[in-house]
C-alpha positions as CSV (number, residue, x, y, z in Angstrom):
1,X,117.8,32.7,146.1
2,X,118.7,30.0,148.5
3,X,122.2,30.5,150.4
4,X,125.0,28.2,149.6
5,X,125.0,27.2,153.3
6,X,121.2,25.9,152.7
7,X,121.6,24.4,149.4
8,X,124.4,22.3,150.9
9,X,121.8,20.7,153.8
10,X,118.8,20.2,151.6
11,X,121.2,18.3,149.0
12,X,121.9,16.1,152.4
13,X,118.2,15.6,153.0
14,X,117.4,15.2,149.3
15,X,120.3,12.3,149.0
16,X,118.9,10.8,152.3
17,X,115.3,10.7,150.8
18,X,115.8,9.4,147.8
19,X,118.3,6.7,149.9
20,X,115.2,6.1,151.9
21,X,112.8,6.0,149.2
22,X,115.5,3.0,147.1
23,X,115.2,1.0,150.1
24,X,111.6,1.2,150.4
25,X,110.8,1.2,147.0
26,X,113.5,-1.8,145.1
27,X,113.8,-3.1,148.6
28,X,110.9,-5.2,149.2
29,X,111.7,-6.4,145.3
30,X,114.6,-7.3,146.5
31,X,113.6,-8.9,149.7
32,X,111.2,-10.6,147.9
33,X,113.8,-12.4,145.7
34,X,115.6,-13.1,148.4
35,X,112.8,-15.4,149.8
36,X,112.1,-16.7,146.2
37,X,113.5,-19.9,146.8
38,X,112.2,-20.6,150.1
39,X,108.4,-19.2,149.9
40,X,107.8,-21.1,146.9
41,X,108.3,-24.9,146.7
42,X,106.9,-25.1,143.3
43,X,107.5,-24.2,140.4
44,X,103.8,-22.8,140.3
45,X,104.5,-21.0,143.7
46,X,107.8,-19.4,142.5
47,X,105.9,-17.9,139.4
48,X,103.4,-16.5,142.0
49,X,106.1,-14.9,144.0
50,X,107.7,-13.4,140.9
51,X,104.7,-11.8,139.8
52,X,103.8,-9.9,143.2
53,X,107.0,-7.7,141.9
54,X,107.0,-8.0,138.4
55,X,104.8,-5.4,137.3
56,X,106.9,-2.9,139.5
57,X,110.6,-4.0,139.7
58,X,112.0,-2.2,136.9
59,X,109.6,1.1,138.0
60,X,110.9,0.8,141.5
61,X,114.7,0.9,140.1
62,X,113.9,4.3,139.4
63,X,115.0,5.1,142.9
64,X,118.1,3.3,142.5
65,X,119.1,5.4,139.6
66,X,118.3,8.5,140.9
67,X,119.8,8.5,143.8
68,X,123.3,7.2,142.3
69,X,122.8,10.3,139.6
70,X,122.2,12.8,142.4
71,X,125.0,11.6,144.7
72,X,127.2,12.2,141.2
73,X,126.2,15.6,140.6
74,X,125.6,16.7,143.9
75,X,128.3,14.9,146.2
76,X,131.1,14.7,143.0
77,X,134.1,14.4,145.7
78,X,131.9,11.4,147.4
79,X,130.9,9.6,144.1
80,X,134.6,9.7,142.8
81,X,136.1,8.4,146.2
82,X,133.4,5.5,146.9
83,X,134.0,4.3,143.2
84,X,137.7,4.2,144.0
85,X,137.6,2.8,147.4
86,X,134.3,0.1,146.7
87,X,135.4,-0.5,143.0
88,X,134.9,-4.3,143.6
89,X,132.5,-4.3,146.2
90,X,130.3,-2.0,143.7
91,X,131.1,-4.2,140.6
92,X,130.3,-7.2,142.9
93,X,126.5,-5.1,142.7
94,X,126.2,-4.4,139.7
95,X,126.7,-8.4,138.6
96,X,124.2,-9.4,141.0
97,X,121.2,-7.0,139.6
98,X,122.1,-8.4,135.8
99,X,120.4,-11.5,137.4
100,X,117.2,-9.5,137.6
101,X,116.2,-8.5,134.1
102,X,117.2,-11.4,132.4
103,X,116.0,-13.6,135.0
104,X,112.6,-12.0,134.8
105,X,111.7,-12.1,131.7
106,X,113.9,-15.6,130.9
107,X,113.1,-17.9,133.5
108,X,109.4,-18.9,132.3
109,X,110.4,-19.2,128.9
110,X,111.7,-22.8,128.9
111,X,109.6,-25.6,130.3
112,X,112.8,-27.3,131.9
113,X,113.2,-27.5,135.9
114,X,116.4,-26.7,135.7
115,X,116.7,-23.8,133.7
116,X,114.1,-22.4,136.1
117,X,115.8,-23.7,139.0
118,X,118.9,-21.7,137.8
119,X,117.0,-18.7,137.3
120,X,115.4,-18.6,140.8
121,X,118.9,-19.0,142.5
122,X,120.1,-16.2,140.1
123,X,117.0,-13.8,141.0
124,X,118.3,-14.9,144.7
125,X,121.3,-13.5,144.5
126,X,120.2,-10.0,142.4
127,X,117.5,-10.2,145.4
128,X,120.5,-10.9,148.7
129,X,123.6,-9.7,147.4
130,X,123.1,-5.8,146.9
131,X,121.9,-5.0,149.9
132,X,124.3,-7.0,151.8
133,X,127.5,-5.0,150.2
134,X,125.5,-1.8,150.5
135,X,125.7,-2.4,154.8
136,X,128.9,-3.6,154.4
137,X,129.8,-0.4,153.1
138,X,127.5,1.8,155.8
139,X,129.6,-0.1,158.6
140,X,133.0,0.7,157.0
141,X,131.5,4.6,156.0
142,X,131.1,4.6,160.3
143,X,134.6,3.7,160.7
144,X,136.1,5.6,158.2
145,X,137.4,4.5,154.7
146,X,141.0,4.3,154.3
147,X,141.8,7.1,151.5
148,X,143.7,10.3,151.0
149,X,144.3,13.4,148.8
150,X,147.8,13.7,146.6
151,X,148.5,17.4,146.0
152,X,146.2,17.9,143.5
153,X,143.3,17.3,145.1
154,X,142.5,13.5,143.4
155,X,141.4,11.6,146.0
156,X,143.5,7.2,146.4
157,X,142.4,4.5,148.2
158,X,144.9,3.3,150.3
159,X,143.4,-0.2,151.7
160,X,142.2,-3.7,150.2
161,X,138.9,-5.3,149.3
162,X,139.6,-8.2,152.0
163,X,139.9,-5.0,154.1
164,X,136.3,-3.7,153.5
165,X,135.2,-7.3,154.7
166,X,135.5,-6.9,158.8
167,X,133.7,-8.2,161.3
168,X,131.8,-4.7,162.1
169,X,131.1,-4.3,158.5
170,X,129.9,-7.9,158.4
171,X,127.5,-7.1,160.8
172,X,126.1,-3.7,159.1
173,X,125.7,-6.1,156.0
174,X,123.4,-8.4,158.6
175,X,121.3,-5.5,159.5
176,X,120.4,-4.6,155.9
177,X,120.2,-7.8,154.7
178,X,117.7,-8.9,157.8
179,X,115.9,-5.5,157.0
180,X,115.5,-5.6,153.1
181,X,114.0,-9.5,154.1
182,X,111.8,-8.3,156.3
183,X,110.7,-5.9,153.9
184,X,110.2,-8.1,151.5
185,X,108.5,-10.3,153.4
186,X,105.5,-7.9,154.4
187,X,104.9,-7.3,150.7
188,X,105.0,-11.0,149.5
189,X,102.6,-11.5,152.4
190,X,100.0,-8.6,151.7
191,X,99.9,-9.9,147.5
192,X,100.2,-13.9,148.2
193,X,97.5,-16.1,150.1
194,X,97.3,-19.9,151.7
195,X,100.9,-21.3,152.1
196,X,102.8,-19.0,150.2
197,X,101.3,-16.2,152.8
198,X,102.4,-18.5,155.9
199,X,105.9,-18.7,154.9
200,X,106.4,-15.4,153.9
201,X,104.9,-14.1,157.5
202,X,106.9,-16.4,158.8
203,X,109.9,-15.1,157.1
204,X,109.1,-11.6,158.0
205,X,109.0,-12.9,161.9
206,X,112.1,-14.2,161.9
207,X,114.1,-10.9,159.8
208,X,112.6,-8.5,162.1
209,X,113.9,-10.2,164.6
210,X,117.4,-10.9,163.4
211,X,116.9,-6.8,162.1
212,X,116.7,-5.4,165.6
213,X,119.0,-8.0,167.9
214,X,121.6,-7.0,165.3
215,X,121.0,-3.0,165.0
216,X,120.9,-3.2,168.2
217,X,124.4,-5.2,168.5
218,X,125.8,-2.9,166.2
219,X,125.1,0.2,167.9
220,X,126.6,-1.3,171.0
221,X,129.2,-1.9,169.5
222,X,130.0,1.4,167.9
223,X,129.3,3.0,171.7
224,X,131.4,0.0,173.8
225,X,133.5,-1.4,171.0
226,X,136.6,0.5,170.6
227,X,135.2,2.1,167.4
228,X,136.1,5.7,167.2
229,X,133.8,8.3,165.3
230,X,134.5,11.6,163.9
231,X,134.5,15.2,165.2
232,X,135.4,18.4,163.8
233,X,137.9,20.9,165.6
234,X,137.9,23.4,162.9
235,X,134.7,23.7,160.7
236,X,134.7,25.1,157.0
237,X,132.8,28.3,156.2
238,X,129.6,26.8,155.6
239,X,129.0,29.4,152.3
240,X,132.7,29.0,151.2
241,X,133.3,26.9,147.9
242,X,134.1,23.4,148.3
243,X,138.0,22.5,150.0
244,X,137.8,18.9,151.6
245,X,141.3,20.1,153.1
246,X,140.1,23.4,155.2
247,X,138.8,21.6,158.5
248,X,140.7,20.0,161.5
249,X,139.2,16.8,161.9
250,X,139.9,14.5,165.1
251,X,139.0,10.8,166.1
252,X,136.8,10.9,169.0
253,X,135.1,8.5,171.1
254,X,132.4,10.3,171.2
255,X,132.2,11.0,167.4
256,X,128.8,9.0,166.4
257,X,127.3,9.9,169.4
258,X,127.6,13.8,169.8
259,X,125.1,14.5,168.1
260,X,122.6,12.3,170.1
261,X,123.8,14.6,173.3
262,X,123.6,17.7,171.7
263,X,119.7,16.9,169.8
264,X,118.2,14.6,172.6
265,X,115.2,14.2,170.0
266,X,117.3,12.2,167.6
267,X,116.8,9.2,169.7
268,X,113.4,8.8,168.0
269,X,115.0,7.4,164.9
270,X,116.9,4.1,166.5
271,X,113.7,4.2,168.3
272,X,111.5,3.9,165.5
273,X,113.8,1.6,163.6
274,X,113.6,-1.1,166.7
275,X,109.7,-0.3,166.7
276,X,108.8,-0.3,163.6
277,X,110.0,-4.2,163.1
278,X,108.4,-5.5,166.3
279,X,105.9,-3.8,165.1
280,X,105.5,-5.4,161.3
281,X,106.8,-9.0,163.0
282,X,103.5,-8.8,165.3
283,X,101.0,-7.0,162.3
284,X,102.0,-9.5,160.0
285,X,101.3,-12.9,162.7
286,X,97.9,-10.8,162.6
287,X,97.3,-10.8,159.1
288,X,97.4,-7.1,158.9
289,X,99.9,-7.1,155.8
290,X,99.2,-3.5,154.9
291,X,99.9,-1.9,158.0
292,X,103.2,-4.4,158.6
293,X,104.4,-3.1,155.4
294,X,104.0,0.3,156.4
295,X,105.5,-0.6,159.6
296,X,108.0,-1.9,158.0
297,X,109.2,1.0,155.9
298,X,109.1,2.9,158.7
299,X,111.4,0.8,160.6
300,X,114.0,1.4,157.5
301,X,113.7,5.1,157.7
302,X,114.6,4.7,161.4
303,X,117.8,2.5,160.9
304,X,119.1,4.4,157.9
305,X,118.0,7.9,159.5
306,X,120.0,6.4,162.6
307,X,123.2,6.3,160.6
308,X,122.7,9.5,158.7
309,X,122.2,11.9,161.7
310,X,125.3,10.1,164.1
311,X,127.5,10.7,161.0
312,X,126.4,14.5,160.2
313,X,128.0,16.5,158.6
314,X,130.4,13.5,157.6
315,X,129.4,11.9,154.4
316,X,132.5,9.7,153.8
317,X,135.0,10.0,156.6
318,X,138.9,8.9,156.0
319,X,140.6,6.6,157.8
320,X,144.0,7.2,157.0
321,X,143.8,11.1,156.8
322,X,140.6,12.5,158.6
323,X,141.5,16.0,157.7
324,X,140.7,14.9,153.9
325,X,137.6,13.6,155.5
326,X,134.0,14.5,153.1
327,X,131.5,16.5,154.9
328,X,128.2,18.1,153.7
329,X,130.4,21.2,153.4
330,X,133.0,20.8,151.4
331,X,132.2,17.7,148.9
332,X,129.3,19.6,147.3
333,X,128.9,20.9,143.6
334,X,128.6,24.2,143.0
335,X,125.5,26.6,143.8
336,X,123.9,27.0,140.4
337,X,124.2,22.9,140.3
338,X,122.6,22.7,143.4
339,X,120.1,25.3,142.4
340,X,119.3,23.9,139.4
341,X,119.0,20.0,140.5
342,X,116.7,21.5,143.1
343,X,114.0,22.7,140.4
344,X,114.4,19.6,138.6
345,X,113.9,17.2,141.7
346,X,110.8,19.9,143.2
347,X,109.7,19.0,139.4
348,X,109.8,15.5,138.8
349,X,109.8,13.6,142.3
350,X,106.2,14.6,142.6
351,X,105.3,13.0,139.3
352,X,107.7,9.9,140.2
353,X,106.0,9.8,143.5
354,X,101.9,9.7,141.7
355,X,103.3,7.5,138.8
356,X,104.2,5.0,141.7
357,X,101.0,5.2,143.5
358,X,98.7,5.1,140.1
359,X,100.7,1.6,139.3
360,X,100.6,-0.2,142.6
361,X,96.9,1.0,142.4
362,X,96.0,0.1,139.4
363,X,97.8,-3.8,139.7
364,X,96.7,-3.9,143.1
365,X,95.1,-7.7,144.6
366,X,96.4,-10.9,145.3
367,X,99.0,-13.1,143.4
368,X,97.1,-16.6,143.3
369,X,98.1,-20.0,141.6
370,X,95.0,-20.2,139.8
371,X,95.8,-16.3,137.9
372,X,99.2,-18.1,137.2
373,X,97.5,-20.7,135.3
374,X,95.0,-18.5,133.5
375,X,97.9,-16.5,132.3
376,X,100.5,-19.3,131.3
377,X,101.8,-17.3,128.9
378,X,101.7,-13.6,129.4
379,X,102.6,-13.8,133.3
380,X,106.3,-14.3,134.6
């Protein structure tokens, strides 16, 4: 049997994979509907850029799904408290991704301009919207989330949704935003050709760069900017059953960046998060789509590995009471759920994981105008 200790740091990995793997996965859908209305001028071109993603959106949502189920049975504490502190801000995403399905399989029902018009501005915003609000809420998870626990143990959110939109925050959600474009830019050039290509690669140029002068803004910011992290005084018993109350918990200066000092390796994620967009900017100028995709993704796993290994063992730090602060430690189910959500995820991931692959081989090949045409009525 696995320790308790153990279970408690794979679950962190796990959630941060499957994080990861959402972003990769639905994120270049998503960027790709964020450039829907600007990569295709036509109505011909817009059905082209639909239907690089519409064989695999819904698939890809998987991700999405999966990680939100295994934050709920894993991280229960951290579930319960983000629904109650981002109840509007999680609504607000939930609104914008009913734009997707309908949108897909609506828009090209009606020969009218505008009903199609309408339908690419609302696939725009089930494209732009969620993963601005999901940096919004990384940048107020790094400066902690005002809430607190009553005395028996059910966590209130003490601030405002105006409170969640801050200027830091604001700037997290322009690092994701810029990111999930760029994404979706590298995969809208590697299935498109001609002039929907050109835009899209210029697209991608211009995210990637927006991606790293603001990542790069925002860790300044955190180091220079008055922004205090996290630290603990007094650490839990790593094998002890779940008490969000039984640590000391300080604001420190220092707090995100500890970790960086103490693992000197670590510095290989920021660095691969800068790389990796130069790098897919200057693959895709080169027509290299495959490799600036993969570039790409990598340059995700950087940023949002950047975030999760200045914040360890903090999950979702508090504001207004840092003692009540969630940590890999103490928000955590118990060890036979852990145990058992282990076998099922060494179980299925793998057959998630070939499912994917066997799809994106099989529909593999360029979107062109002309397929459009010669499927009027089946395609998107």
């Amino acid at each position: 049997m696995i320790d308790y200790a153990t279970l408690k740091i794979i679950w962190w990995l796990l959630v941060g994979v499957l994080l990861v793997g959402f972003a990769i996965m639905d994120g270049h859908d998503m960027g790709v509907g964020t450039l829907l209305p600007f990569a295709g001028r036509s109505d011909e071109e817009r059905r082209v850029v639909i239907n690089t993603v519409g064989p695999h959106w819904d698939g890809n949502q998987v991700w999405f799904i999966t990680a939100g189920g295994a934050i709920f049975a894993a991280w229960p504490l951290v579930y319960a408290t983000a629904f109650s502190g981002f109840y509007w801000a999680l609504l607000a995403v939930l609104w914008a991704l009913f734009f997707r399905p309908v949108g897909f399989d609506y828009r090209s029902k009606l020969h009218d301009a505008r009903w199609r018009s309408t339908w690419d501005w609302g696939l725009f915003i089930g494209g732009a919207v969620p993963p601005l609000i999901f940096g919004v809420a990384f940048g107020n998870l790094l400066q902690g989330v005002p809430f607190q626990f009553d005395d028996y143990l059910v966590s209130n959110y003490t601030g405002s949704f105006w409170q969640l939109l801050n200027p830091f925050a604001l700037l997290a959600g322009v690092v994701s935003s810029a990111m999930i474009t760029m994404h979706g830019g590298t995969y809208l050039a590697h299935r498109t050709e001609g002039v929907i290509q050109a835009r899209a690669i210029a697209a991608t140029r211009g995210a990637a760069v927006v991606t790293v002068l603001a990542f790069v803004a925002a860790g300044l910011w955190l180091r220079f900017g008055g922004i205090e992290g996290f630290a603990m005084t007094q650490a839990p018993d790593p094998n002890a059953m779940p008490d969000p109350l039984a640590k000391v918990v300080v604001r420190s200066a220092e707090g995100w960046w500890s970790n960086y000092r103490r693992l000197p390796a670590l510095w290989a994620l920021p660095a691969l998060g800068v790389a990796g967009a130069l790098l897919a900017a200057g693959l895709a100028g080169a027509r290299r789509t495959l490799s600036a995709f993969v570039a790409s993704s990598l340059a995700m796993l950087g940023i949002i590995g950047t975030a999760g290994a200045a914040m360890f063992p903090f999950i979702m730090p508090s504001s207004s009471m840092p003692g009540a602060s969630l940590t890999v430690w103490d928000s955590v189910s118990s060890p036979m759920t852990l145990a058992l959500m282990l076998g099922a995820t060494v179980l299925f991931m793998p057959l998630i994981v070939l499912y994917t692959g066997w799809a994106y081989r099989v529909m593999r090949g360029k979107v062109t105008v002309e397929h459009i045409r010669a499927n009027e009525h089946t395609a998107y």
